[in-house]
Residue frames relative to the residue before (quaternion, step in Angstrom):
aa qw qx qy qz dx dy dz
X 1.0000 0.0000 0.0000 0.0000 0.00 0.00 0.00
X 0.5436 0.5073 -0.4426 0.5012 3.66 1.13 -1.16
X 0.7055 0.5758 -0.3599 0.2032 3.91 0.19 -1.22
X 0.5028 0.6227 -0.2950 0.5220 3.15 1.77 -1.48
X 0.6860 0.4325 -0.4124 0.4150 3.86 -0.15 -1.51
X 0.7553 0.5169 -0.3305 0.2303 3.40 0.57 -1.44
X 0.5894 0.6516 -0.2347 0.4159 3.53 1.74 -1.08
X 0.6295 0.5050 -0.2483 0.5358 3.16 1.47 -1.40
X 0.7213 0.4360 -0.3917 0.3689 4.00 0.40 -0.26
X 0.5702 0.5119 -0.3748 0.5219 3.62 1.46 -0.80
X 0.7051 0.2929 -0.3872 0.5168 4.04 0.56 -0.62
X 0.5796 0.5015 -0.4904 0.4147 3.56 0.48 0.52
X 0.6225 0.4155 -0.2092 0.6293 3.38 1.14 -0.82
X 0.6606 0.4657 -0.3997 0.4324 3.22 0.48 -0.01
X 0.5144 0.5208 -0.3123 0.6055 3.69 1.14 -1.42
X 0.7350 0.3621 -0.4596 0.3426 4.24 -0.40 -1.12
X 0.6220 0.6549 -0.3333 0.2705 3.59 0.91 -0.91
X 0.5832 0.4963 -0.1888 0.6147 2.90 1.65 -1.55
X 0.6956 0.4306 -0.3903 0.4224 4.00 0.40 -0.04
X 0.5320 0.6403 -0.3056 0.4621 3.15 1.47 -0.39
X 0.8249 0.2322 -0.2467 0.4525 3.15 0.42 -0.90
X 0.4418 0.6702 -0.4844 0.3478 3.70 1.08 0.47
X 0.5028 0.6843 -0.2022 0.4879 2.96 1.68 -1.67
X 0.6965 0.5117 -0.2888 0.4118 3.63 0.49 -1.38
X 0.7652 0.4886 -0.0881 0.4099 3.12 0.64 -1.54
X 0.6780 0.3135 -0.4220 0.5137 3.49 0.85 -0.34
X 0.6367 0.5231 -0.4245 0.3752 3.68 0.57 -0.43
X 0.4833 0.5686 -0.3620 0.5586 3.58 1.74 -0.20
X 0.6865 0.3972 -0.3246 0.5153 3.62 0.62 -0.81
X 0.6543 0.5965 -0.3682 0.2837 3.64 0.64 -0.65
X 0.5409 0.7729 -0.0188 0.3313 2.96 1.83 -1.42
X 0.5515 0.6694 0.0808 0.4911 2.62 1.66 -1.53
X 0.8082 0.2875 -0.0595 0.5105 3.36 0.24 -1.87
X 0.5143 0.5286 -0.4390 0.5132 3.83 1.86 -0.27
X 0.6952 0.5878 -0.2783 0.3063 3.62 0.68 -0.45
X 0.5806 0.5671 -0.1817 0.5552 2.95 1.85 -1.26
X 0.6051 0.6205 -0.2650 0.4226 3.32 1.10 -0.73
X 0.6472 0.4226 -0.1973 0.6031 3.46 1.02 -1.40
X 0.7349 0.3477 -0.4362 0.3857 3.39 0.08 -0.37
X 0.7324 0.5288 -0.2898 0.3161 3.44 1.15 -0.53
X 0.3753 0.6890 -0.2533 0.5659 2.94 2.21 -0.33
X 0.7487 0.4369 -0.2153 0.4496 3.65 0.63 -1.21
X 0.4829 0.5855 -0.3396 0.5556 3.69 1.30 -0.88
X 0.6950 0.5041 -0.2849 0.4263 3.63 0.08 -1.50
X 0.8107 0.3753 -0.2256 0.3886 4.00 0.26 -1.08
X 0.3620 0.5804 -0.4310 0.5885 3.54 2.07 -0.15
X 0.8058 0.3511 -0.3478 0.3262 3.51 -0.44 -1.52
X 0.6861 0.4170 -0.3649 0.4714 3.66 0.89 -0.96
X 0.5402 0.5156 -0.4927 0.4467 4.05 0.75 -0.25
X 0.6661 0.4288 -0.4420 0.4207 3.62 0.82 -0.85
X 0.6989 0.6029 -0.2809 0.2630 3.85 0.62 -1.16
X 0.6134 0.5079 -0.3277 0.5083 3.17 1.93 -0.29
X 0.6201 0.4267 -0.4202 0.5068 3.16 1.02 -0.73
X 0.4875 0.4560 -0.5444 0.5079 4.05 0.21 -0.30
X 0.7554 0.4254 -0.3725 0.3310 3.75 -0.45 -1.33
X 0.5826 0.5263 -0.3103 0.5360 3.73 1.34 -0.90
X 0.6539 0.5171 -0.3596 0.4192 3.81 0.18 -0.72
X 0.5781 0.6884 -0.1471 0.4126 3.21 1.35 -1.55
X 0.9083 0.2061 -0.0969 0.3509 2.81 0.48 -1.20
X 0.2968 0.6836 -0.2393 0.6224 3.25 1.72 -0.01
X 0.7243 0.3371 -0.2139 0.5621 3.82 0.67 -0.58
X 0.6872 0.3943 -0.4050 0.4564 3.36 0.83 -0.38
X 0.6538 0.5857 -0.4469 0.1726 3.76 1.10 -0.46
X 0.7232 0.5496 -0.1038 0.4052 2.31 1.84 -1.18
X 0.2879 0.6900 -0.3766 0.5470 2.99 1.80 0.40
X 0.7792 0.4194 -0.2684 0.3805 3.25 0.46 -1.67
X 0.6376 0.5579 -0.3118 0.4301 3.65 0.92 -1.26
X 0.6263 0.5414 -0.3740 0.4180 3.70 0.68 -0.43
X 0.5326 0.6134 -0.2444 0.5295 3.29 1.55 -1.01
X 0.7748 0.4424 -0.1943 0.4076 2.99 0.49 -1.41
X 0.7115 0.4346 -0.2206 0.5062 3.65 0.80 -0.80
X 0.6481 0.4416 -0.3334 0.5234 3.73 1.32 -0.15
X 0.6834 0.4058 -0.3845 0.4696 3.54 0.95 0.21
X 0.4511 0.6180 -0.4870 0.4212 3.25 1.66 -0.30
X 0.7051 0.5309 -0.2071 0.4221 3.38 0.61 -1.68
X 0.2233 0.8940 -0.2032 0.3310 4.11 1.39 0.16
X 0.3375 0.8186 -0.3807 -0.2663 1.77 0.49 -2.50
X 0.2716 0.6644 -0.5584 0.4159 3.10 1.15 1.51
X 0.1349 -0.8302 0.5362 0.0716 3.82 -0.78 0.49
């Protein structure tokens, strides 16, 4: 009986150890995928900071596109 108790505490101690180091290891992996995250988070708010500033350039060329248009038919004198 003493042998049994003694068998049953080493595979317990054995089984917490082995939960330990899951424990360890996912909170390592978790760690991880927060990081990937932030960096992918940070990537993402570049690309859309650039796409505004394109859409702004963009559009800004077309006013002034448009006003040139606009100020060369004025000058026409077509109405």
């Amino acid at each position: 009986m003493a042998n049994q108790r003694i068998s049953i505490l080493v595979a317990l101690d054995g089984a917490d150890e082995g939960l330990k180091r899951a424990i360890t290891s996912a909170e390592r992996s978790l760690g991880e995928l927060a990081a990937s995250a932030k960096t992918a988070g940070d990537r993402a708010a570049v690309g859309i900071a650039q796409v505004k500033a394109g859409v702004s350039v963009i559009s800004e060329q077309i006013t002034t596109r448009d006003a040139g248009h606009e100020e060369q038919y004025a000058r026409s004198g077509r109405t």
